[in-house]
N, C-alpha and C positions, 0 to 999 in steps of 0.2 A: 368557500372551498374547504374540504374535509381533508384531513390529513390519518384517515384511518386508513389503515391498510388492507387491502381489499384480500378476499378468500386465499387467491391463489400465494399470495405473498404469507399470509398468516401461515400455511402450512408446512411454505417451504422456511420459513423464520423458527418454525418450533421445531420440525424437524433438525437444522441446524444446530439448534440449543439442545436438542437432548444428546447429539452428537457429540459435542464440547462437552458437555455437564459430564457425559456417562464416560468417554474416551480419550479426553485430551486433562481437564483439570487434575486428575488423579496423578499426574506425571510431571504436573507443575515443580513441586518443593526437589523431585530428584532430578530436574534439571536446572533448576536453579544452583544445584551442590556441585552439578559433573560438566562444567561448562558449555552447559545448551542441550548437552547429550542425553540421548535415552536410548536403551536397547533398541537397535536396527530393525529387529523383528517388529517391535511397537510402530519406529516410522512407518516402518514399509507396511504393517496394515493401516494405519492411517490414510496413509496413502489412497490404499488399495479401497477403503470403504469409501474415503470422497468421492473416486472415479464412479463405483458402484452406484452414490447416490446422484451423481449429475453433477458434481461439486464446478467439474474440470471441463463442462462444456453450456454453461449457463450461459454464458454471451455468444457461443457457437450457432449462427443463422443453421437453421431446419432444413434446409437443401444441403446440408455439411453431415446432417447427421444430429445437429447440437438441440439445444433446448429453446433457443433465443426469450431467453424467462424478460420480461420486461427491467428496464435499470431500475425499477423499485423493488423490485421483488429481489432482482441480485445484491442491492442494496441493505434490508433487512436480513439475507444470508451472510452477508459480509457483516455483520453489526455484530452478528452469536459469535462470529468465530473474534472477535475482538474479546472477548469475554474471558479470553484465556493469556496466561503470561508465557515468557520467555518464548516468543515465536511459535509455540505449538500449535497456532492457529496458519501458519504456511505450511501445511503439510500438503498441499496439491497444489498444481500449476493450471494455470488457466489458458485457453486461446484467447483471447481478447478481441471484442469486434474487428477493431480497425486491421487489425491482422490481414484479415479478411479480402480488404481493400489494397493494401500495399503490397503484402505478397502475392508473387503469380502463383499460376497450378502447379507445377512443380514445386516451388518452397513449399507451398501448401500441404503440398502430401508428404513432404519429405523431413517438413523440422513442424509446421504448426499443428496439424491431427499427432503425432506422434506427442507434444507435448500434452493431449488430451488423455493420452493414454498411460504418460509415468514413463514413456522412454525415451522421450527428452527432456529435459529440464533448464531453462534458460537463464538467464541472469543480465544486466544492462552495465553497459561500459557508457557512460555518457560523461559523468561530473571528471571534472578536471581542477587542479591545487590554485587556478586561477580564474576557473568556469564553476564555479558552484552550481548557485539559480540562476544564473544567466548561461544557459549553453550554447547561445548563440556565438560566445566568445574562446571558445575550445581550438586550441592550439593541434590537437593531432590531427595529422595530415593521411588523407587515400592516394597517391598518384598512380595514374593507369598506363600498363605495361602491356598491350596487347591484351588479351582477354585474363588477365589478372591485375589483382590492385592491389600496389603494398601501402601497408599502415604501418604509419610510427608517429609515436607521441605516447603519451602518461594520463591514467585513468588514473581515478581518486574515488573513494567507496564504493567500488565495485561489490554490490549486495549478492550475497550468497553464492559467488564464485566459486567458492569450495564445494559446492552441492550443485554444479553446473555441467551438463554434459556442454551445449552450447552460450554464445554470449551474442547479445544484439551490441553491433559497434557501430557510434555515431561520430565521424570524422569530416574534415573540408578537404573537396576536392583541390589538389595542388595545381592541377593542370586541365586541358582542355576549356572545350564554351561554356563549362558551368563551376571555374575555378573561383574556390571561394564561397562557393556553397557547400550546404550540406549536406551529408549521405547518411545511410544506415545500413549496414553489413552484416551478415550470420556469420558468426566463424567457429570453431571447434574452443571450447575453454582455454583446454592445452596445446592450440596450435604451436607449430616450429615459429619462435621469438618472440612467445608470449612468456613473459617471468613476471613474479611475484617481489617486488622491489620491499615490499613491509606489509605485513597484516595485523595491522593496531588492534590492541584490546580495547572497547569501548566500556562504556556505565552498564549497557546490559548484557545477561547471559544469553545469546543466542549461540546456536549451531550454527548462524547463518553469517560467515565473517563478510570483512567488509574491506577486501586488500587494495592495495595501490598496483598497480600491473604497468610493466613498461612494453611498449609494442616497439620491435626493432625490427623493420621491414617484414611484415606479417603479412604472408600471400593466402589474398583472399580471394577465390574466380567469381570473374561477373558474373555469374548463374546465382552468388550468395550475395550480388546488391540488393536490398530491399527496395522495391520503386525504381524510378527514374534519377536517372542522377537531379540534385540538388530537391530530391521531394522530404532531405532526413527531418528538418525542421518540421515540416506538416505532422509528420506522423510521429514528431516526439512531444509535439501538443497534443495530439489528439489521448496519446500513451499517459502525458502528464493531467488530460480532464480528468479521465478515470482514476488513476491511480491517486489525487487530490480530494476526490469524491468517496472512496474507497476507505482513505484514510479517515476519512471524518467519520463515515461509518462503523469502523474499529475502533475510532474514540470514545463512541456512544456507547460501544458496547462493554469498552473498560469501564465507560463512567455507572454503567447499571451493576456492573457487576461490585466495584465498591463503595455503591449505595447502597445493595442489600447486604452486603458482609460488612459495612459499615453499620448499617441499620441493628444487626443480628445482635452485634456483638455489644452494642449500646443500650440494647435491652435485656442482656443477661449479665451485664456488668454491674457488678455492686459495689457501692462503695458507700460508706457510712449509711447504710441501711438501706439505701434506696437504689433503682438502676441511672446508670449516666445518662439512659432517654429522659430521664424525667428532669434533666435539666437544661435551663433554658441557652445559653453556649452551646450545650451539643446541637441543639433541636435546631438552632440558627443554624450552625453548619451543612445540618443535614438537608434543610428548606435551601440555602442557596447550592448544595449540591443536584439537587430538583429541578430547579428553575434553570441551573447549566442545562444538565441533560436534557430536559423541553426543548429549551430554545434548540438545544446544536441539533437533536432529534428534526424538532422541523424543520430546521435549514435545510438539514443532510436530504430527507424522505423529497420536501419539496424540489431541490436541485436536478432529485433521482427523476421524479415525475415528469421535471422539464424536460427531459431526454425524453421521455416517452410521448410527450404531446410532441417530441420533434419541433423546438421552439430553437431560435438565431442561435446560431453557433457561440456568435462569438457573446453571447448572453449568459448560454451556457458553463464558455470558459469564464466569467467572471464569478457567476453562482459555485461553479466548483472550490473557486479561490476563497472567495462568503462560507461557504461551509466546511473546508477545511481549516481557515484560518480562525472561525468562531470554534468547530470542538477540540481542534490539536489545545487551542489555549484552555478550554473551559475543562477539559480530561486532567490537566496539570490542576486547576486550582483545586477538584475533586479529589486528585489523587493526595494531594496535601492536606485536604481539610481532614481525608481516612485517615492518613499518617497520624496525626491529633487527638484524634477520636481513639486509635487504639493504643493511643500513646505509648510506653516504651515499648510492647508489642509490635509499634508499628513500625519500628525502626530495624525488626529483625527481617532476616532474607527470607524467613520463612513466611512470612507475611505476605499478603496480596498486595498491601497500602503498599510495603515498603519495593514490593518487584514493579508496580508499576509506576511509581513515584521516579523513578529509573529509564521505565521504559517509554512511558507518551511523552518525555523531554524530549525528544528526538523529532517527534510527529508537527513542533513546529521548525523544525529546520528541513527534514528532506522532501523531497519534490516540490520544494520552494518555502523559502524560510516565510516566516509570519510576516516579515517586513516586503518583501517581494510578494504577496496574498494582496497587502494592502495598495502598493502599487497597481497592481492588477487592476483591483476595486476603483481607482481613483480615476486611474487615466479611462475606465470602462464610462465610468459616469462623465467624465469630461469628453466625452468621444459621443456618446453616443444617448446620455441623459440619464433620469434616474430609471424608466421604464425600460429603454435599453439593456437595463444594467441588471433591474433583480425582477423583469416583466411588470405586466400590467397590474393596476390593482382589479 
């Protein structure tokens, strides 16, 4: 099996890169200074050039209008835009297959093509101060009131809330035949009894905070249930293969990006006559910075492929966990070995080493920490074998 990427992905991969390299990196060090921020004008073209290029409807099936680019091809697009720090690579929102499936024709038109186009923008209300990576154990409650259903209960790093026209909310039904399962709900950001209980400062500079939100009988009409009652679990796995598979990809693409700025700078560094490539410490670093990126490269590309050969589901969910939990770790040792390498350079904000050294810590704790990946992995092979688990040889 080849792991080269074929025409169509090659083009839409360079294109991406020249996107980042030419429009997003130049904005890196002034928003690392103004906490995540760049002039609005900047977003909102960002914005406006992703839609332009397809960015925001890659996974969108062809009867919708979309592109449905193959998961490898989305996959190497999602790679470039990791390439870049402080979140400037979330500058567009995506529909996302399973969307597709879960919501009817109406959501459809009404909150998922809208987000294709920049005039909605969504955010995920799921983790809870006692549901982390398990949200199967999430204490906030739906109970239905006639053709409304009020929520109340505590979200915990609700991602980009602030940048949210809408919020996906995932709650247990209180009552009725399916009490006790769980649901998924659209509801307005700032609906009436939606507050902001604390918006923590974290290690890195994003625009895209991450608050704690209390729902206090939050009325949400059953036209804004997503699915059938008790289908929210289904489709916050389906939400968490992708966005696990995703991440791995953005890992890949920080690890290339300081390998080369890593590499650059090791070969214009002088020091007692010579450059720091020519010695042999750096050059280990840099060789097992290498061999990260390969391996998590072809986990991620191969994961991506298994989606498109349409192979067992729940194979898939395990391969996404394999290749998330290999580059979120492998982006870390990379991002430390640069640190190193640029030495007290690499400690400054203005540095690449030192913004991502920051920012892929993170990549092994959300949508399921490294230790829950491995779980996955384990029980998949005790379930189902090792062929089950990462396919045939």
């Amino acid at each position: 099996m080849t792991f080269t990427l074929p025409p169509e992905a090659v083009h839409w991969r360079d294109k991406a890169r020249d996107f980042v390299d030419r429009e997003l990196k130049p904005y890196e060090v002034e928003a690392e200074m103004n906490d995540g921020r760049i002039p609005e004008a900047a977003r909102k073209a960002h914005e406006k050039a992703c839609i332009a290029m397809g960015v925001t409807v890659m996974d969108v099936p062809k009867e919708r209008g979309g592109l449905a680019l193959p998961i490898l091809t989305q996959t190497a697009i999602v790679e470039q835009f990791g390439r870049v720090t402080n979140a400037l690579g979330w500058c567009y929102g995506e529909a996302q297959g399973w969307m597709f499936e879960a919501f009817n024709e109406d959501q459809i038109a009404r909150i998922v093509m809208p987000v294709t186009r920049g005039e909605i923008h969504l955010c995920y209300a799921i983790t809870e101060e006692n549901a982390g990576s398990d949200p199967g154990n999430i204490a906030t409650t739906a109970r239905r009131q006639g053709d409304t259903y009020t929520i109340t209960g505590e979200k915990w790093h609700v991602t980009s809330h602030n940048l949210a026209s809408h919020m996906v909310v995932q709650a247990k039904l209180a009552d009725g035949p399916h009490a006790g399962e769980h649901c998924l709900f659209v509801c307005p950001a700032d609906a009436k009894g939606v507050t902001i209980a604390r918006s923590p400062a974290y290690a890195h500079n994003y625009n895209h905070h991450h608050p704690i939100l209390r729902f206090d009988d939050v009325a949400v009409p059953a036209r804004d249930r997503i699915g059938a009652e008790g289908d929210g679990m289904g489709f916050t796995h389906s939400w968490f293969r992708r966005e696990r598979l995703l991440i791995a990809a953005r890992c890949c693409g920080a690890m290339a990006r300081l390998i080369e700025d890593a590499t650059d700078f090791a070969k214009n560094r002088i020091v007692s006559g010579s450059a720091i490539a020519d010695h042999q410490m750096i050059q280990a670093m840099l060789a097992d910075s290498v061999l990260d990126l390969h391996a998590a490269r072809l986990l991620t590309y191969e994961a991506a492929a298994a989606h498109d050969r349409g192979e067992n589901l729940k194979s898939l969910h395990a391969r996404c966990s394999i290749a998330k939990l290999f580059a979120s770790e492998a982006a870390f040792r990379v991002a430390d070995r640069a640190v190193q390498i640029f030495g007290g350079r690499g400690y400054m904000r203005e540095n690449v080493a030192e913004r991502f050294l920051r920012e892929v810590r993170v990549d092994r704790i959300w949508e399921g920490t490294s230790e829950i990946q491995r779980l996955i992995i384990a029980r998949s092979l005790i379930k189902r074998g090792l062929e089950g688990t990462i396919g045939p040889n």
